[in-house]
C-alpha positions in Angstrom: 0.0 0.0 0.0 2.7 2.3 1.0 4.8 1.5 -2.0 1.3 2.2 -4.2 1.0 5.5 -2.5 4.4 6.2 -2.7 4.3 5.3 -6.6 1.0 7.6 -6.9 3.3 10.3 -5.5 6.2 10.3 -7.8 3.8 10.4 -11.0 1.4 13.1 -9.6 5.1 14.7 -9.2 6.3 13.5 -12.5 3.5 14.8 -14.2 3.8 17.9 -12.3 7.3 18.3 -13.6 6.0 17.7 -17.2 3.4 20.1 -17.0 6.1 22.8 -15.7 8.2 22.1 -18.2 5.5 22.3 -20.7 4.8 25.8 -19.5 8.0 27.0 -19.7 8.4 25.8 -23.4 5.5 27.7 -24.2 6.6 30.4 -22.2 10.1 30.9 -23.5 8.4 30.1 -27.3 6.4 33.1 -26.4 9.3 35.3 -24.9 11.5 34.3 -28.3 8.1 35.8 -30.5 7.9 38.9 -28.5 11.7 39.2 -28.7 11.6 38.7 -33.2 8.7 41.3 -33.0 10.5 43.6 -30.9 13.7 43.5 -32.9 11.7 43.7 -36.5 9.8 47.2 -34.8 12.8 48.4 -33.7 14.8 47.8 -36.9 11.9 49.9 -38.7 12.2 52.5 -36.4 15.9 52.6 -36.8 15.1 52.8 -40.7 12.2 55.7 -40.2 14.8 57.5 -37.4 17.6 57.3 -40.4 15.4 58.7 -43.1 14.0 61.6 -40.5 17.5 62.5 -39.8 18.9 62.1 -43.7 15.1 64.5 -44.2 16.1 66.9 -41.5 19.6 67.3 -43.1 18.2 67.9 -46.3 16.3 70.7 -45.2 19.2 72.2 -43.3 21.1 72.3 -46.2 18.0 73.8 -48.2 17.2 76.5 -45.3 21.3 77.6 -45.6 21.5 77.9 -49.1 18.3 80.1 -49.0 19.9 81.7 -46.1 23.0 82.3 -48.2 21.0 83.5 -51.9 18.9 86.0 -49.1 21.9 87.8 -47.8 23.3 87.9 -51.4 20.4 89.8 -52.8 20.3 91.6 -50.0 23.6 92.9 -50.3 23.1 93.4 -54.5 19.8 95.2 -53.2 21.7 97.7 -50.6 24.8 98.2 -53.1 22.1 99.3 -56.0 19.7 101.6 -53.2 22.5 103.5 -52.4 23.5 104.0 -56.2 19.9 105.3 -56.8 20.7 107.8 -53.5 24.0 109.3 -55.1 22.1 109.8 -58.2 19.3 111.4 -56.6 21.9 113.2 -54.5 23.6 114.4 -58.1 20.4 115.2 -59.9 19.1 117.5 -56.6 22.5 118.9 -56.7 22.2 119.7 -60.8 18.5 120.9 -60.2 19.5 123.6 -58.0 22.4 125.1 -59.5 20.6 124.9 -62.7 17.5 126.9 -60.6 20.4 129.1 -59.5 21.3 130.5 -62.9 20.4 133.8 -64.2 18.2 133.3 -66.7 18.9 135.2 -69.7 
């Protein structure tokens, strides 16, 4: 009786052990999917993060060279206003010595 018991024991315990075991298969198959899906999402958002920062670059580059054309047109506009100005200067200057003229 004793040895029947003892026998009923160590399969209850057996089959305990299988059933564990069981469970952790499906446990660690689980853990290796999560880990596949977690490496394929964060190789995308690597590749987004790369094409973000190659898009960002870009655009610096586009914002300087606009930056760069502005300050030349300024600078051709300034040089050319203060042409017009010593020609106004000179043509105010002719206008009054050529009021200042006897006529006759």
């Amino acid at each position: 009786m004793t040895t029947d018991l003892t026998t009923e024991i160590l399969k209850q315990i057996r089959d305990g052990i299988e059933t564990l075991n069981h469970r952790l298969d499906q446990t660690n198959s689980r853990l290796e999917e999560l880990r596949q899906d977690f490496n394929h999402r964060l190789d995308q958002t690597n590749s987004r993060l790369g094409r973000v920062e190659q898009g960002l670059n870009d655009l610096g580059k586009f914002m300087r060279r606009i930056a760069l054309d502005q300050a030349k047109h300024e600078r051709f506009h300034a040089h050319h206003v203060e042409r017009l100005e010593e020609d106004v200067t000179d043509l105010k200057v002719r206008v009054q010595r050529l009021e200042q003229r006897p006529v006759g």
